[in-house]
N, C-alpha and C positions, 0 to 999 in steps of 0.2 A: 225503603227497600225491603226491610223486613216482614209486612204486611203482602208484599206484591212477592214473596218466598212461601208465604204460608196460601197464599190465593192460589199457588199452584196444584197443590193438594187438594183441598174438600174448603167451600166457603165455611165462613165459622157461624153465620145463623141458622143453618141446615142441622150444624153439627150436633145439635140436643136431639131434631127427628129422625137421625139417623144409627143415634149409639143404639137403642135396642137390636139392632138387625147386627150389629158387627160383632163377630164372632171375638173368641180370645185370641185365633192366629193373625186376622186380620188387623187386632186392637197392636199387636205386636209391631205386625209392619210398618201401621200408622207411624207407632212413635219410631221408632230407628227412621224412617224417611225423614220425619220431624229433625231429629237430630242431626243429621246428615247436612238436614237444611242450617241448622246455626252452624256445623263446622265449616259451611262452604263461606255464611257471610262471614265468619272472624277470618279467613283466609283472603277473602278478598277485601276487609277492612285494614289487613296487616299490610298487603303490599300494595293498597293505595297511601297507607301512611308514608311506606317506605321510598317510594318514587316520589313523595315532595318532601322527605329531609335527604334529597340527591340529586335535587331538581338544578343546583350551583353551577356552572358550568365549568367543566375541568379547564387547566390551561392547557392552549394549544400546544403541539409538538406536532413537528415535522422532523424526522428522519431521516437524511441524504440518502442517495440509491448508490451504495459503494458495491460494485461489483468485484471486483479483482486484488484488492487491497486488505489484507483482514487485520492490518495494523491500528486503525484507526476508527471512526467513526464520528459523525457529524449531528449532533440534534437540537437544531431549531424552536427555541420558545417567542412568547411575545415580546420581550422583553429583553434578551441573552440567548447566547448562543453557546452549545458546551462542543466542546471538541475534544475527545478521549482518546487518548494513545495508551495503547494496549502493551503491558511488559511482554516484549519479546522473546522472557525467557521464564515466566509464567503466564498464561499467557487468560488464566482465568482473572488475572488481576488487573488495576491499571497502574502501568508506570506515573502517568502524569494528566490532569483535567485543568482544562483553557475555558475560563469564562471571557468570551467577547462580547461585548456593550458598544453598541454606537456611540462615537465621540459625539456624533453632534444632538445627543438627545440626552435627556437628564439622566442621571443614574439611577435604575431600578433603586427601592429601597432595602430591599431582603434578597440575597445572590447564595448559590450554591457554594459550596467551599470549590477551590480551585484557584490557578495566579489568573487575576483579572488582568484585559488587556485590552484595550481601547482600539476600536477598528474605526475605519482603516487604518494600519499604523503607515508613520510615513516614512520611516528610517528605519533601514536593515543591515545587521552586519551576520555576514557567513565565515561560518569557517572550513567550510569543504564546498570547493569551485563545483560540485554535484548540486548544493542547493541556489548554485545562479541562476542555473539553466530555467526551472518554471518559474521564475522572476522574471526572467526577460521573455519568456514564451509571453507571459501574461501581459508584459507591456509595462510592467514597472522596477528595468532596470535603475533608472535612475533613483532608486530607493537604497538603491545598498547604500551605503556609507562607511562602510569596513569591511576587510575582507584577511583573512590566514591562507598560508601558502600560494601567494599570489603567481607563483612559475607557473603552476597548473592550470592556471585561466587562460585561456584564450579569445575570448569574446573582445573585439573591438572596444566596445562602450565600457569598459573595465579597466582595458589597459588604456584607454586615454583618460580616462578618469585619475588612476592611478599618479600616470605620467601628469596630469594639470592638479594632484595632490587634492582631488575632489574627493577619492576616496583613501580611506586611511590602510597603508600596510599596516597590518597588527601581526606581522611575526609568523611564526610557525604554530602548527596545531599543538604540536608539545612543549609548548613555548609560550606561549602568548603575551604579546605587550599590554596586559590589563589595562595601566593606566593611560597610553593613548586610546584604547577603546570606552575609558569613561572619559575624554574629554569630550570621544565624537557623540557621546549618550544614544545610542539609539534607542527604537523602541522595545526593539527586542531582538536576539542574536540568535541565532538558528545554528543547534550543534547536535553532534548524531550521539546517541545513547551508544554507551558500553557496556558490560555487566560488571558490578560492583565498582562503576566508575563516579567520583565525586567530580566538581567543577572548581574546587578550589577557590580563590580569590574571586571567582568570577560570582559564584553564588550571593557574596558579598557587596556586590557592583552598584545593584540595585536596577541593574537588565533583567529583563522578562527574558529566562530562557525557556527557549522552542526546543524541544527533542523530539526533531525528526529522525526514524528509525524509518526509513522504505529501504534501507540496504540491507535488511533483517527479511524482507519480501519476498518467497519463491517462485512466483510467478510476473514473467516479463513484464505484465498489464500491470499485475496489484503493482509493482516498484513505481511506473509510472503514472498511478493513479494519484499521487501523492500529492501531486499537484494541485487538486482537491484541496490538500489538506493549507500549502503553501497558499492557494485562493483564499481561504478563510480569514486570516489576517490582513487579506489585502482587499476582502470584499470585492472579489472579482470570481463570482461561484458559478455566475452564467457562463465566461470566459474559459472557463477551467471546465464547462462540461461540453462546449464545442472541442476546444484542444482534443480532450480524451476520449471525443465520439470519433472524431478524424484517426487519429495514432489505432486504436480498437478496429476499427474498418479496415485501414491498412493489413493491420499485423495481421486479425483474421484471414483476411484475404489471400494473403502470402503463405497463412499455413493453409488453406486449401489445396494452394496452386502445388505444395509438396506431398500431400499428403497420403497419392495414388502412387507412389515413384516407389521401384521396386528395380533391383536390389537395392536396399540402403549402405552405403556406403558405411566402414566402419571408423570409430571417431573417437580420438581421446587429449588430453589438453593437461599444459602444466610441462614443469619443470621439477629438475633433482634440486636438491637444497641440504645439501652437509649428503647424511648416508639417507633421507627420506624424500618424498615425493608427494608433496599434497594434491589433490585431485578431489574438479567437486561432486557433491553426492551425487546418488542418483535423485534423487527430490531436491537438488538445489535451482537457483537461477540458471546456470550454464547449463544443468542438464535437459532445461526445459528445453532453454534454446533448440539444442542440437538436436534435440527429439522433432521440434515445430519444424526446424531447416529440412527436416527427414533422414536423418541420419539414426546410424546404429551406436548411440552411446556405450561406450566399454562398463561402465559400470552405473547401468539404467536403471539393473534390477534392488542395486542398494536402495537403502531407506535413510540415508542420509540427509539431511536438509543443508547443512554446513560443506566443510570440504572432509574429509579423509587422508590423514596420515601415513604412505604406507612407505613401509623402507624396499628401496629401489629393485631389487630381486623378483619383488610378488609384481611390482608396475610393467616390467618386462616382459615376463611371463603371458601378461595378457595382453600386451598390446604390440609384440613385438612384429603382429602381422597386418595391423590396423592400416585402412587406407591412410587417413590424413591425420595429423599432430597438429593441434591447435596452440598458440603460443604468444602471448602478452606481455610486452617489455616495453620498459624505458629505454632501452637502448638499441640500439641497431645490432641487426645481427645478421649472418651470411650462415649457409652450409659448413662453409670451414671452420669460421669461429663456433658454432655450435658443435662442431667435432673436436677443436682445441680443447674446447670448455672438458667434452666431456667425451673419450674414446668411444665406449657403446651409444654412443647415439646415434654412431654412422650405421648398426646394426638393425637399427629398425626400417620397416620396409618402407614408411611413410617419407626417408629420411633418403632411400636410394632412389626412390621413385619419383624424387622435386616434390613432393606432396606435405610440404610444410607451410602451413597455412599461419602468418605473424600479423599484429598485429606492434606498431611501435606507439604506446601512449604519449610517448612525449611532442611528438609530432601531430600527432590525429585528436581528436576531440573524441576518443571513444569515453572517458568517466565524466567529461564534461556535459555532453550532452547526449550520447549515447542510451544512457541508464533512463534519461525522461524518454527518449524516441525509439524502443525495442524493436520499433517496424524496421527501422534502417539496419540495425546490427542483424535480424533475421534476412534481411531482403539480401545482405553482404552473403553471409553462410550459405544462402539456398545458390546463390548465384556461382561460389566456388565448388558443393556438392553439385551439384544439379545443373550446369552451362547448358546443357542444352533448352531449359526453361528461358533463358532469356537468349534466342538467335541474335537479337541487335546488338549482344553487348550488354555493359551494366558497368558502372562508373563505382568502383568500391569504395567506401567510404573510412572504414576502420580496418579492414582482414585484408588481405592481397596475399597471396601463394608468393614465397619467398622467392627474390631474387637465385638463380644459378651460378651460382659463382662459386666453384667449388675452388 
């Protein structure tokens, strides 16, 4: 190669009958080209070295497409699978790293740190009836094998489980019967993070615990995208990206179909509690909602993610002209009993107007299955805002404009 670098220049048997004629300027050029010549080949002998000690091939990774969820993430090796759940409340860090490994294939020899866990797993216990629902969407109710605060389930296949002692009551969330949940062993228990929350006896179990955080989620889609995450344990990842192609199309859809509507109705949500009034942000879940339904959220422009604190004075003040009052209970409630409860609430206009908009959780499936299906809790709101969007009708699911029963 060196030879066929200097051939470009002057042949070398010429070059004795040519030096008398070349000047001192030309003798100059000669060399600096000459030089130019050796520093092109040490450069191109440097990064041919360099591309064959890299010639190795990296290991593959694959990346999930997580669109709407930022809790979480999925990446794909030959060998393992890592699944990262993002601290909630820093959120540059990671709360918690899942190495999953196919049962039915040997075990990698060398595994990233993180609690290893054997996929599919085939036993699940839950302690919030929120992470049933992408179980059974996914097809593998029958996996659970334990379950906390079982009043709040509704799902068929649960409570007859329950009822033929297939699946084990383990107590209350603040509670928990540990040692009937090490008899059922599963493979792993699925519980939701809290901040500076420990697990107690349960850490000790020798369960793979799951910290699913999608309640920590501000955006309708990201909470339900979670399901992702619940597929991963259960290797059902193709399963989990038809579900959340369907639920995504819907919701979309739905906010389209609001999203020219003008005037927006104005809209605010919650109850008094001692002399305060929690109310959620304007960047929380509910504010998305009511923003997608097309409505005028009372406190949109906040930058809250969580809820707001505010003692009841300032909550009046802004909202005491608002179309509708949105309102979430376990218990029934009527016009009258919300004015027993509490005298100024007959003062608000949403309150003279029948424009109270309830929801009763104990009855309806809105935390059970609600929180995975966002398109249904929006399709309810646009249909109470917005009636003339649906002439046929609309069959409510969770919200219904409160009974008049004054």
């Amino acid at each position: 190669m060196l030879a066929n670098i200097f051939d470009f220049f002057v042949p070398l048997p010429y070059f004795s009958i040519l030096l008398p004629y070349i000047t001192k300027n030309y003798m100059n050029l000669f060399l600096k080209n000459c030089l130019l010549a050796v520093l092109f080949l040490s450069l191109v002998t440097a990064c041919s070295n360099k591309q064959e000690t890299s010639s190795a091939p990296a290991p593959r990774i694959d990346r999930d497409r997580i669109l709407y969820a930022s809790g979480f993430m999925i990446e794909r090796f030959d060998d393992y699978t890592l699944v990262k759940v993002r601290n909630p409340w820093e959120p540059t860090k990671l709360l918690h790293q899942y190495v999953l490994i196919d049962k039915n294939k040997p075990q990698p020899k060398s595994l990233p740190e993180g609690t290893v866990v054997k996929v599919p797993v085939e036993s699940v216990a839950c302690i919030s009836s929120v992470d049933v629902t992408p179980i059974e969407m996914l097809g593998d109710v029958n996996k659970i094998k334990a379950i906390a605060d079982t009043r709040y389930v509704k799902i068929p296949a649960i409570q007859q489980g329950l009822k033929e002692d297939k699946i084990a009551d383990i107590g209350e969330v603040s509670a928990l019967n540990i040692e009937r949940l090490i008899t059922v062993s599963p493979d792993i228990i699925i519980v939701a993070p809290f901040q500076n929350m420990g697990y107690g006896k349960l850490e000790t179990s020798g369960i793979s615990i799951v910290e699913c955080a999608s309640y920590m989620e501000e955006n309708p889609l990201g909470r339900a995208e979670w399901i992702r995450f619940i597929a991963a344990f259960l290797k059902k990842d193709k399963e989990a990206e038809k579900i959340m192609d369907g639920i995504t199309a819907r919701y979309l859809s739905l906010c389209e179909k609001a999203s020219d509507i003008n005037p927006k109705p104005k809209v605010f949500s919650g109850i008094k509690h001692g002399s305060s009034w929690d109310v959620p942000g304007g960047k929380s879940y509910m504010a998305q909602l009511f923003h997608d339904a097309g409505a005028d959220y009372i406190w949109a422009s906040d930058s809250t993610k969580g809820t707001i604190s505010l003692p009841y004075e300032v909550v009046y003040e802004k909202v005491e002209d608002a179309d509708y009052w949105i309102i979430k209970s376990d218990k029934s409630l009527t016009y009258n009993t919300i004015k027993e409860e509490f005298e100024p609430y007959s003062y608000f206009k949403a309150w003279r107007n029948e424009n109270v908009i309830f929801s009763n959780t104990m009855r309806n499936n809105y935390y059970e299955e609600g929180t995975m299906n966002p398109d249904y809790i929006l399709e309810d709101l646009i249909a109470l805002f917005h009636p003339e969007l649906f002439p046929k009708g609309h069959e409510q699911r969770y919200f219904e404009l409160l009974k008049n029963e004054k």
